[in-house]
N, C-alpha and C positions, 0 to 999 in steps of 0.2 A: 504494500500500500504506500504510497506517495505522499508525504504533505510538505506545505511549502512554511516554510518559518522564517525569518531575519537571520542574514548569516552571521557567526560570533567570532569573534579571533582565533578561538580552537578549531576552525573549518580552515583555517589559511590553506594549511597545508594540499587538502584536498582543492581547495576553489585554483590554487599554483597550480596542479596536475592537468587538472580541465582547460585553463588560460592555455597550457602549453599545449594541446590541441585546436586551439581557438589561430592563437598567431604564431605555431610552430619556432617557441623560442620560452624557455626557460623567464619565469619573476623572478626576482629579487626577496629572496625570503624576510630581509630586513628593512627594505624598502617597503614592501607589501604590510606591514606593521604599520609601521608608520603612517600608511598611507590611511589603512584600515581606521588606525584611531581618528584620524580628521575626518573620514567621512562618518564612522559610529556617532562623531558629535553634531553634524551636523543634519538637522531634518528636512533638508532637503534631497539627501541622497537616502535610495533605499535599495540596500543591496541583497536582496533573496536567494535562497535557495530550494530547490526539492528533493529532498531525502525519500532515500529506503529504508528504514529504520535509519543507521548514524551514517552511511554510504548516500554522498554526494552526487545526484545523478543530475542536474545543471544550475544553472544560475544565471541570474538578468540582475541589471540595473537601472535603475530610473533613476531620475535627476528633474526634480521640480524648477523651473526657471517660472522669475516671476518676471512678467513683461507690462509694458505701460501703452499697447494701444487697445483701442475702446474699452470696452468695462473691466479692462486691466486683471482678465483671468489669465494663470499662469499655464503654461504648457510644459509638459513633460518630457522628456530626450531620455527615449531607451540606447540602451548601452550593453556589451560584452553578451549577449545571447548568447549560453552556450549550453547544448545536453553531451553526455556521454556518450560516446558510438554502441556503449554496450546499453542505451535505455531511449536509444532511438526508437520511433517511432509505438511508445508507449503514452503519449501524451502529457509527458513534463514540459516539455516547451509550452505549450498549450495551455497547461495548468498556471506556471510561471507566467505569463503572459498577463492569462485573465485577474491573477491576483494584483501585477503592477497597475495594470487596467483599473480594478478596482480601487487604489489606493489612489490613483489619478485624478478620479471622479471625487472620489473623497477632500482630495486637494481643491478639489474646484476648476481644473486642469481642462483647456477647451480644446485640446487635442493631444495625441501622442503621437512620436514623430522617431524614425530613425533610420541609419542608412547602413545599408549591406554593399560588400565589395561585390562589383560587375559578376565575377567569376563563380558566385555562391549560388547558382539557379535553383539548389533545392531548397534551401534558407526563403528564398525569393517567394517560391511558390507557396511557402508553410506562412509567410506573411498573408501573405495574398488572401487564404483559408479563411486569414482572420480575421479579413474587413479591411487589411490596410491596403491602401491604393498608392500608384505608382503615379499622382500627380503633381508632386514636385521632382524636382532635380537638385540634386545634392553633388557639393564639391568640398572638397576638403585638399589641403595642402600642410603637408609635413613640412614641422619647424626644425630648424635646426638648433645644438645651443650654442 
C-alpha cells in the first residue's frame, strides 16, 4: 500500500538514490542537508514522498510562488518528479501529483505549472493523463558560477 507523507531528513539518503536516476549524477550528501533544512523551514516548499511501508518509491516538489497580477493568487512550480523504475507504473506518480495538487488548491494556487526535458515523451504523456496541457513554452538557460 502506498501513502504519500512530507519527506524528513532521514529519507535523504533514499530521495539521493532516486535524484541519481532522475539526472544521472550523484547529490551531494552534505549539501543535500543543508539544502533540506532551508527548505523544511520554509512553507512555501513542499517536498513529498510515496512510501511502501519505509521504501521510497518517488517524490515531487512544489514550490508556492506568490505573484502580484490581478487578485494576486499565487501559482505553484512543480519540480524533481520522480518514481522508481521498480514502482512504475503502479500509480505513485499519480498519487504524488494529486496530493501536490491538493495542497495547491489549499494554497489558493490559480495554476500548477512545470517543465519536462524535450526527450522525456513518457513523462510527457503521464502529464498529459493528468489535465496538464502543452500551452505554454518553456525555456530555461543554465547559469554558470
Amino acid at each position: 500500500m502506498i501513502h504519500i507523507r512530507t519527506l524528513q531528513e532521514t529519507d535523504l539518503p533514499q530521495l539521493a538514490v532516486l535524484y541519481e536516476q532522475l539526472v544521472e549524477e550523484p547529490s551531494s550528501p552534505q549539501r543535500m542537508r543543508e539544502t533540506f533544512a532551508k527548505l523544511a523551514a520554509d512553507p512555501n516548499y513542499r517536498l513529498l514522498g510515496a512510501f511502501e511501508d519505509e521504501r521510497l518509491a518517488g517524490s515531487v516538489m512544489g514550490v508556492v510562488c506568490l505573484d502580484l497580477i490581478g487578485d494576486c493568487r499565487p501559482f505553484m512550480v512543480v519540480e524533481n518528479v520522480i518514481v522508481s523504475d521498480a514502482f512504475r507504473g503502479k500509480k505513485v506518480g499519480k498519487l504524488l501529483m494529486e496530493e501536490l495538487e491538493r495542497i495547491a488548491r489549499e494554497c489558493r494556487c490559480a495554476y500548477a505549472l512545470l517543465v519536462s526535458s524535450g526527450f522525456r515523451t513518457e513523462a510527457h504523456a503521464f502529464y498529459e493523463a493528468l489535465g496538464y496541457t502543452e500551452d505554454v513554452r518553456g525555456f530555461r538557460r543554465r547559469l554558470t558560477l
